[in-house]
C-alpha positions in Angstrom: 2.6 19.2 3.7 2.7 15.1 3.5 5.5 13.4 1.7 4.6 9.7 0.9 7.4 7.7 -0.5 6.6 4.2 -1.3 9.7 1.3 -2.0 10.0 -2.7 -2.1 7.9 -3.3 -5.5 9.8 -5.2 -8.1 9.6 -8.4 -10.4 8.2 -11.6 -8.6 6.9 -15.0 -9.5 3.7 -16.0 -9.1 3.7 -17.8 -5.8 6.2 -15.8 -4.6 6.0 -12.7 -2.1 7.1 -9.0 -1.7 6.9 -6.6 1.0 6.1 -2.8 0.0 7.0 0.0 2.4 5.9 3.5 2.7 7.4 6.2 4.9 5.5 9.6 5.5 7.5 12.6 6.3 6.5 16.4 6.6 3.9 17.8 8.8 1.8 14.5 9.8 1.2 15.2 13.4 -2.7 14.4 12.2 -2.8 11.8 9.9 -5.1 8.8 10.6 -6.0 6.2 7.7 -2.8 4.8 5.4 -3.1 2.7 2.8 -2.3 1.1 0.3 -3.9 1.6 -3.6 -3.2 -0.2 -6.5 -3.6 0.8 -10.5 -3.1 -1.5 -13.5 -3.3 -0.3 -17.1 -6.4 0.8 -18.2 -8.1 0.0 -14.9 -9.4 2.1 -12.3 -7.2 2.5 -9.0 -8.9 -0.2 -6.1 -7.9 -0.1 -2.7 -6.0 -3.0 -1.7 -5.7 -2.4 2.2 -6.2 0.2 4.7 -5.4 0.7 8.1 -6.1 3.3 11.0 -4.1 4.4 13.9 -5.8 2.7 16.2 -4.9 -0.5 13.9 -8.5 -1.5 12.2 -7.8 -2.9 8.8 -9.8 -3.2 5.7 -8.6 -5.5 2.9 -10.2 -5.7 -0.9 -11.8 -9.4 -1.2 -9.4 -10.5 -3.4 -6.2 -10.0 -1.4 -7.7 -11.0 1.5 -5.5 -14.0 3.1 -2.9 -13.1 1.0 -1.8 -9.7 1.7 -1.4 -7.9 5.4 -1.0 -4.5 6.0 0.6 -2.9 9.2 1.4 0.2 10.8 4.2 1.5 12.6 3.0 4.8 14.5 6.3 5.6 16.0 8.4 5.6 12.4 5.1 6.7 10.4 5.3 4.3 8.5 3.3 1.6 7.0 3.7 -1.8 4.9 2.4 -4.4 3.0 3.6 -7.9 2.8 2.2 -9.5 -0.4 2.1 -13.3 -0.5 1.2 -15.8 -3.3 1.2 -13.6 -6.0 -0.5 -14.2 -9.0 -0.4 -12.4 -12.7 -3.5 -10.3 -11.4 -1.7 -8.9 -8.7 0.8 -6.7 -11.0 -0.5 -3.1 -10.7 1.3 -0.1 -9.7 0.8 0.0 -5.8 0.5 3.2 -4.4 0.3 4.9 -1.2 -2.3 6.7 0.6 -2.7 9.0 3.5 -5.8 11.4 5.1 -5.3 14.2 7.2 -7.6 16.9 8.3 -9.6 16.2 5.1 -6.8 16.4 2.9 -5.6 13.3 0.9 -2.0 12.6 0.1 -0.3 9.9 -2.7 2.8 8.2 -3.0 4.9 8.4 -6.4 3.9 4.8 -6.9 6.0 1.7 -6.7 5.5 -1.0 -9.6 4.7 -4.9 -8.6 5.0 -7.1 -11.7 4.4 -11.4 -11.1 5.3 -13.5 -13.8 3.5 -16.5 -14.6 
């Protein structure tokens, strides 16, 4: 069993920046791709940023520039610095982990940016 607790969202201008953390705990000898999901009312949940464990990222178009994700192996543990927020960006921003086939969510951590 994978535990994925996410922290670090909040209420941010737009312009400003944030930096979202998730920690895995549990059995996660196996888990290769993290990353990071987000979900805003009545929209379908887009992936924002991915990363493996060898380090290959994969960013949706929109945050691209913007947003980097990163991956610390030894603390299993991954984050996501967002930078020049906008409005569009606020979306609960969730977690995400594969391991031997089986997928694994954060709670969810909620990003607002005020215009």
């Amino acid at each position: 069993q994978v535990q994925l607790v996410e922290s670090g969202g909040g209420l941010v201008q737009a312009g400003g920046s944030l930096r979202l953390s998730c920690e895995a705990s549990g059995s996660i000898f196996g888990i290769n791709t993290m990353g990071w999901y987000r979900q805003s009312p009545g929209k379908q949940r887009e992936l924002v940023a991915s990363i493996t464990v060898s380090g290959t990222t994969n960013y949706a178009d929109s945050v691209k520039g913007r947003f980097t994700i990163s991956r610390d192996n030894a603390k299993k543990m991954i984050s996501l610095q967002l930078g020049s927020l906008q409005p569009e960006d606020t979306a609960v921003y969730y977690c995400k982990a594969g391991q031997w086939g089986i997928v694994y969510w954060g709670q969810g951590t909620q990003v607002t940016v005020s215009s």
